[in-house]
C-alpha positions in Angstrom: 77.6 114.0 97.5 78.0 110.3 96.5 75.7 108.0 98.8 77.9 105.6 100.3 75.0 103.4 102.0 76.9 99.8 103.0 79.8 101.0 101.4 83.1 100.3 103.9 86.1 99.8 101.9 88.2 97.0 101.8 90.2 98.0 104.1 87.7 99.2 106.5 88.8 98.6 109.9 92.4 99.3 109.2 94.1 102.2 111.4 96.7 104.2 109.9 98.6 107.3 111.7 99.7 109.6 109.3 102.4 111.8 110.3 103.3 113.6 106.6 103.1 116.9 105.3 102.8 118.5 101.7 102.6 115.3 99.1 104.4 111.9 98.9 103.3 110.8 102.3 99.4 112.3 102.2 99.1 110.6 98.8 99.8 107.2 100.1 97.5 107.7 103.3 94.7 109.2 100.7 95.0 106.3 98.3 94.8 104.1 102.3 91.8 106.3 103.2 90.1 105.9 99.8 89.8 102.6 100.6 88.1 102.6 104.0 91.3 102.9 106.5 91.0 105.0 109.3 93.9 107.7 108.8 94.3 110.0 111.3 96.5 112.8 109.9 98.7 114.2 112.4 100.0 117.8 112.1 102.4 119.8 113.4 102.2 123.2 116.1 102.3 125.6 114.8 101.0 125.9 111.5 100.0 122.1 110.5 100.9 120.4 106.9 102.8 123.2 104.6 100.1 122.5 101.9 97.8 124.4 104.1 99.2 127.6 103.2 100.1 126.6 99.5 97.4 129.4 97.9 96.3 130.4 95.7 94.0 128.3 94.6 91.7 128.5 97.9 87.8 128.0 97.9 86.3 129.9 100.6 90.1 130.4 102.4 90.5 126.6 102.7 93.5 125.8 100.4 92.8 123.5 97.5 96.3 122.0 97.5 95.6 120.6 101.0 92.1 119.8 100.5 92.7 117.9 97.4 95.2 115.5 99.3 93.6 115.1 102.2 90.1 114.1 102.2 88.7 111.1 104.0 91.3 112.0 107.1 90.9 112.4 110.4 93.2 115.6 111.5 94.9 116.4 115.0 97.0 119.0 115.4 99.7 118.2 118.4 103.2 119.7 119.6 105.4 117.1 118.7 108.3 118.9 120.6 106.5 118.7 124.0 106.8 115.3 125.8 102.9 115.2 126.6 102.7 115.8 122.5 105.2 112.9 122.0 103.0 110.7 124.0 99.5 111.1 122.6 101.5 110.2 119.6 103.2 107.5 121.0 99.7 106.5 122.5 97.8 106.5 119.0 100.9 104.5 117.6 100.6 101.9 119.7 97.0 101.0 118.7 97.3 101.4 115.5 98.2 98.9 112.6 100.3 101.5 110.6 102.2 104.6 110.6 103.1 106.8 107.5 105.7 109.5 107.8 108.1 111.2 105.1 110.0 113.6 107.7 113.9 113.6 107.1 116.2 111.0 108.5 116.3 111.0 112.0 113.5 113.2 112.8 111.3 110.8 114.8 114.5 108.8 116.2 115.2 112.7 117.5 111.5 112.2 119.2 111.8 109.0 120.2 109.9 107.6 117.9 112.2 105.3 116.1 109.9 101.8 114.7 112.5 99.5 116.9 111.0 101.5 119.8 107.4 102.0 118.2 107.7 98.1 117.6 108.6 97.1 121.3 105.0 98.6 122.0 103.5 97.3 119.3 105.0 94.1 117.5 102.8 94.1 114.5 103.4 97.4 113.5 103.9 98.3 109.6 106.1 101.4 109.5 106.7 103.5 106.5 108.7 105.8 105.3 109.5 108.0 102.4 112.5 109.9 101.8 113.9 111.9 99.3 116.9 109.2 98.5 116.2 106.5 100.9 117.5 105.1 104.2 120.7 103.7 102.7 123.6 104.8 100.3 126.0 107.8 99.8 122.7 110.5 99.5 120.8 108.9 102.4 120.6 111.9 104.7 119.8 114.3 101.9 116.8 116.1 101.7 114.8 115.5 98.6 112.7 117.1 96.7 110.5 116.1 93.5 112.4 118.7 90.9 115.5 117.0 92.0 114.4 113.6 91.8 113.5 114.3 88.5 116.8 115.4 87.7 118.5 112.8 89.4 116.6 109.5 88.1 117.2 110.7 84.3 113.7 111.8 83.5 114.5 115.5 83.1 117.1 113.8 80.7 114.4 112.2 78.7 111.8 115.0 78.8 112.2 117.8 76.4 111.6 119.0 72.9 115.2 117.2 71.9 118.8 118.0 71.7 120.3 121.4 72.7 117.4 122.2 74.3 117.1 123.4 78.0 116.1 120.3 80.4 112.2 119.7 81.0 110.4 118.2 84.2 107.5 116.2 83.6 104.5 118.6 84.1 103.6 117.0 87.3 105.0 115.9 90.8 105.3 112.7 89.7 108.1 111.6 91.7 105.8 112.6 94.6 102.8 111.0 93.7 104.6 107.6 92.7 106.4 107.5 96.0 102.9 107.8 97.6 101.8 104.6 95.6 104.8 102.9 96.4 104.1 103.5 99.8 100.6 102.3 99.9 101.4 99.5 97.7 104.5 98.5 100.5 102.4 99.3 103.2 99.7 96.5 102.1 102.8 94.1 101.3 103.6 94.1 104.7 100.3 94.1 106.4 99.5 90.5 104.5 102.6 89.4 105.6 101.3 90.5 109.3 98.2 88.5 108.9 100.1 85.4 108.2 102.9 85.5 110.8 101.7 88.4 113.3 104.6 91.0 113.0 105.4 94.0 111.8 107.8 95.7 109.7 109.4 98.6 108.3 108.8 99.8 104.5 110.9 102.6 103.1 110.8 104.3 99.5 112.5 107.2 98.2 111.3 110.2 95.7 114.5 109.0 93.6 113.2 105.3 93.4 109.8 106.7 92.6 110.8 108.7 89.7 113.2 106.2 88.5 110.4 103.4 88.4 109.3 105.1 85.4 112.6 105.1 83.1 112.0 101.1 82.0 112.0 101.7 78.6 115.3 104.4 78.7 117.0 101.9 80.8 116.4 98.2 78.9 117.6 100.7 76.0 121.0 101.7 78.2 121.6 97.8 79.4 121.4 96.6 75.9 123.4 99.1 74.4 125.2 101.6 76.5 123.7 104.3 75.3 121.7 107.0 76.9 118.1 108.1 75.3 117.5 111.8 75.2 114.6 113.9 75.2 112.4 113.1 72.0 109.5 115.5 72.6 106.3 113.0 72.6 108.2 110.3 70.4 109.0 107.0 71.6 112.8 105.8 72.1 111.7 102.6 70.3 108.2 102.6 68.3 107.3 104.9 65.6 105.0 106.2 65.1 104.1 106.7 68.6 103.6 110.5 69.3 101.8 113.4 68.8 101.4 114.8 65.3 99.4 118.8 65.1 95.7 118.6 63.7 94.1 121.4 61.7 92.8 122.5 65.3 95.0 121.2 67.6 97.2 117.8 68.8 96.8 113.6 68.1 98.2 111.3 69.9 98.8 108.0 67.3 99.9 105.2 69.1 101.3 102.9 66.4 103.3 100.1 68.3 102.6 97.4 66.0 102.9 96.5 62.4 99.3 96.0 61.9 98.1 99.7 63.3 100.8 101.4 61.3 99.3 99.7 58.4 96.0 100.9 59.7 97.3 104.5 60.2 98.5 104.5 57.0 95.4 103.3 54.8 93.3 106.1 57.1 95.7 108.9 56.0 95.8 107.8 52.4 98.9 106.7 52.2 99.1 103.0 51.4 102.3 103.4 49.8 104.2 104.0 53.1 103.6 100.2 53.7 105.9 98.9 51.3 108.4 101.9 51.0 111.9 100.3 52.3 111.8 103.9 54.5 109.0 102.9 56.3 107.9 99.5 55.6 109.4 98.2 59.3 109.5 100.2 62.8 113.5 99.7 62.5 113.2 101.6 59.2 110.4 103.8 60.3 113.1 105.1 63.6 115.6 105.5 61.0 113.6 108.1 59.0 111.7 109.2 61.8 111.9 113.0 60.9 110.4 112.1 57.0 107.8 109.8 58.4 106.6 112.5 60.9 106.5 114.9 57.9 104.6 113.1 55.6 101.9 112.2 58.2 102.0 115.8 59.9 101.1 117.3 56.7 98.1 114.5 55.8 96.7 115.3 59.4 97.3 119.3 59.6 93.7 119.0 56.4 90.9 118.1 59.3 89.9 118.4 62.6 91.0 116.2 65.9 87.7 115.3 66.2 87.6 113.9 62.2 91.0 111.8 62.6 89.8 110.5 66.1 86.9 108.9 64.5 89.0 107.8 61.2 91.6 105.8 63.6 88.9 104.3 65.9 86.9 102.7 63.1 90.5 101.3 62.0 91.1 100.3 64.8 94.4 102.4 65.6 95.3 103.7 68.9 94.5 107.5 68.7 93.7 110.4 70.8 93.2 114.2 71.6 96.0 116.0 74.0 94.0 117.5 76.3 93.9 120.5 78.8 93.4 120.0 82.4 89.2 121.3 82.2 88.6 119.4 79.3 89.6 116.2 80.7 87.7 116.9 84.5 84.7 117.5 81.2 85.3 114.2 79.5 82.4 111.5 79.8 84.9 108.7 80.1 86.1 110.5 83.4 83.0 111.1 85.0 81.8 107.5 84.2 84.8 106.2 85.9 83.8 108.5 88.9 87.6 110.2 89.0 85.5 113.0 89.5 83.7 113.1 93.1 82.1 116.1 95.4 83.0 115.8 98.6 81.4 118.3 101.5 83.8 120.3 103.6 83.0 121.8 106.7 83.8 125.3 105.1 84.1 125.1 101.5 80.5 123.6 101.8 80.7 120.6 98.7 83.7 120.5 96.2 84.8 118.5 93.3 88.0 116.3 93.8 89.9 113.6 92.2 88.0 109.7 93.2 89.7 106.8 93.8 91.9 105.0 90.6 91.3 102.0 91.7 87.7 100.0 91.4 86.4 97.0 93.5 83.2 94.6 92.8 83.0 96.2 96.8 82.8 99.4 98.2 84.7 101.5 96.0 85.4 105.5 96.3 84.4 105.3 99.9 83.7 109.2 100.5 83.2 110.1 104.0 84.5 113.4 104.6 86.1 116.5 103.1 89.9 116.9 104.3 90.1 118.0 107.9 90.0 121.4 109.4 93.1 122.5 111.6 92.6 120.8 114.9 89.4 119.4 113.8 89.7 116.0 115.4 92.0 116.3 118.4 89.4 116.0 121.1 87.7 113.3 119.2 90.4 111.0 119.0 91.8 111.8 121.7 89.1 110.7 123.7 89.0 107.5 121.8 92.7 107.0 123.4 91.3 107.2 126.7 92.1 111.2 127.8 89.0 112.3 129.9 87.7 115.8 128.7 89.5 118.0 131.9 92.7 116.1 130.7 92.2 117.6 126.6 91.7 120.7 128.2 94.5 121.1 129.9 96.4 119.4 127.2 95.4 122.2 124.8 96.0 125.1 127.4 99.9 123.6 127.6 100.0 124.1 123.7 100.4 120.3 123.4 97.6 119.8 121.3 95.5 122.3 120.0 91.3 121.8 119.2 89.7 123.6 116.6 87.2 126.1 117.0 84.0 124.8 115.9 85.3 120.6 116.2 82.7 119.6 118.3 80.2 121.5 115.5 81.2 119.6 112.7 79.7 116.2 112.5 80.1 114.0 110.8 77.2 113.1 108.4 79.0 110.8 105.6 79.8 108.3 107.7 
């Protein structure tokens, strides 16, 4: 466990409700946590967050979908159908600074919720949202879902092995975890804003914003021309070359953008010649015979080792490097020296590895306090922080409005 003596966060201090389930919205409050807010994660009876039962993987019966998302939270568990669940809501939303939910349209309006209400309480109050298509437009009550944001923002258009060939999401949830970004990122917006003029204000992304925010290229290409790019494989719509060529042991990345490092990557292949040939001699030239150029290089390349060609381009200062699979990169020295890989202790999956924070400050970075929350495992802690006397949780969790975990007043605490 990373020591985290005099190490707050910058945004220690900052209290965040959390009412999100499976990824978009827990990103953005992990990313808030990471970086020393208070999130208290609240989950729904019964059951909690979907991601709980998302196994396999588990590690000791604790899922590691959930676990990986969650860390650094604070988790209660309430009824938010009951008007006594409603209010310990309502209560923790009134002291807090933000609140970060991704349920459909209308849900919380339904549970009189809505921010205009939340807001009357509590005028400085940063609200966010994420939806599948956002609060506006023709789709705006649509529920949303990652694949179909994919689909639906052209990226599923642009990722494939090429023409003909079946359509291809990107390999990861990435119009979740973008959205999540995009949240945190609005969310702070808005808080700055708060500091300056004292009120709050409501934030809303969408899984379809998120996934198009990563289609700049395809699109400058479609305003200049009209036309639409189509899946390439690992090539570039406009660089060559700029993809991955096969090794005599496995894949290379060569990232050629510029004049100068395709000179470079052609003096390290032995192939000077390329330079000057009219075919190749410009990146307009090099698009046009793309399929050649990949050819002559693949078949240089395919006579050593990833490892050799690696150390070829960096001493010529070309752009290169290995595709990797998921256990070699968790492996790689550069990640751990970056600490993207942490252990964090969990009350029953004792100490595990997970992903650390992207994002470093001169101050209190990777702030790791806690492993992600048991079911429950806070309710009568923050609860009691909102005022309820003990007899009062009690009876709260004998009404089913909340429920307390088993062992909650076993675990403390001892990374804080």
């Amino acid at each position: 466990m990373q020591s985290n003596a005099g190490r707050r966060g910058p945004l220690a201090g900052l209290r965040v409700v959390e009412l999100a389930h499976v990824m978009a919205g827990p990103v953005g409050g992990l990313l808030l946590a990471d970086m020393g807010a208070d999130v208290v994660k609240v989950e729904k009876l019964p059951g909690g967050d979907d991601t709980r039962r998302t196994t396999p993987p588990s590690i000791e019966g604790e899922s590691a979908s959930f676990m990986i998302l969650n860390r650094n939270k604070r988790g209660i568990a309430v009824d938010l159908k009951s008007p006594e669940g409603k209010d310990v809501v309502r209560r923790m939303i009134t002291r807090a600074d933000i609140v970060l939910e991704n349920y459909r349209p209308g849900t919380m309006e339904k549970m009189g919720l809505s921010f205009p209400e939340l807001q009357k309480a509590n005028p400085g109050l940063v609200y966010c949202k994420i939806t599948g298509f956002g609060l506006t437009g023709p789709y705006a009550n649509r529920a949303g879902y990652d694949l179909i944001s994919q689909g639906m923002s052209g990226l599923m258009g642009l990722t494939g092995e090429g023409p003909g060939r079946p359509p291809v999401k990107v390999g990861v949830p990435v119009g979740d975890v973008t959205a999540g970004i995009l949240a945190a990122t609005g969310i702070l917006a808005a808080y700055i804003e708060r500091l300056r003029t004292g009120e709050g204000q409501y934030v809303d992304t969408s899984l379809l914003e998120a996934s198009l925010v990563h289609t700049y290229w395809p699109v400058a290409l479609a305003f200049a021309t009209g036309e639409s790019a189509g899946p390439m494989g690992s090539a570039h719509p406009v660089a060559a070359p700029y993809q991955a060529f096969p090794t005599a042991d496995g894949w290379l990345n060569i990232g050629a953008m510029s004049q100068a490092t395709w000179v470079g990557t052609a003096e390290v292949l032995g192939l000077p010649w390329m330079v000057t040939d009219e075919r190749f001699a410009t990146n307009g030239a090099r698009m046009k015979h793309r399929e050649q150029m990949v050819q002559l290089v693949s078949d240089v390349l395919r006579t050593q080792s990833t490892e050799h060609w690696i150390g070829a381009f960096e001493r010529a200062g070309v752009p290169a490097g290995p595709v990797k699979n998921m256990k070699q990169v968790l492996d790689d020295p550069q990640t751990r020296a970056r600490d993207m890989v942490i252990r964090v202790e969990h009350p029953v999956a004792g100490e595990i590895e997970a992903l650390g924070l992207p994002i470093k400050f001169s101050h209190g970075n990777g702030v790791t306090r806690r492993g992600a929350p048991l079911y429950g495992q806070h309710t009568g802690e923050v609860l009691r922080e909102l005022g309820y006397a003990d007899a009062e949780i009690e009876r709260l969790a004998a009404a089913g409005a909340v429920h307390l975990h088993l062992h909650q007043e076993q675990h403390k605490e001892t990374c804080e």
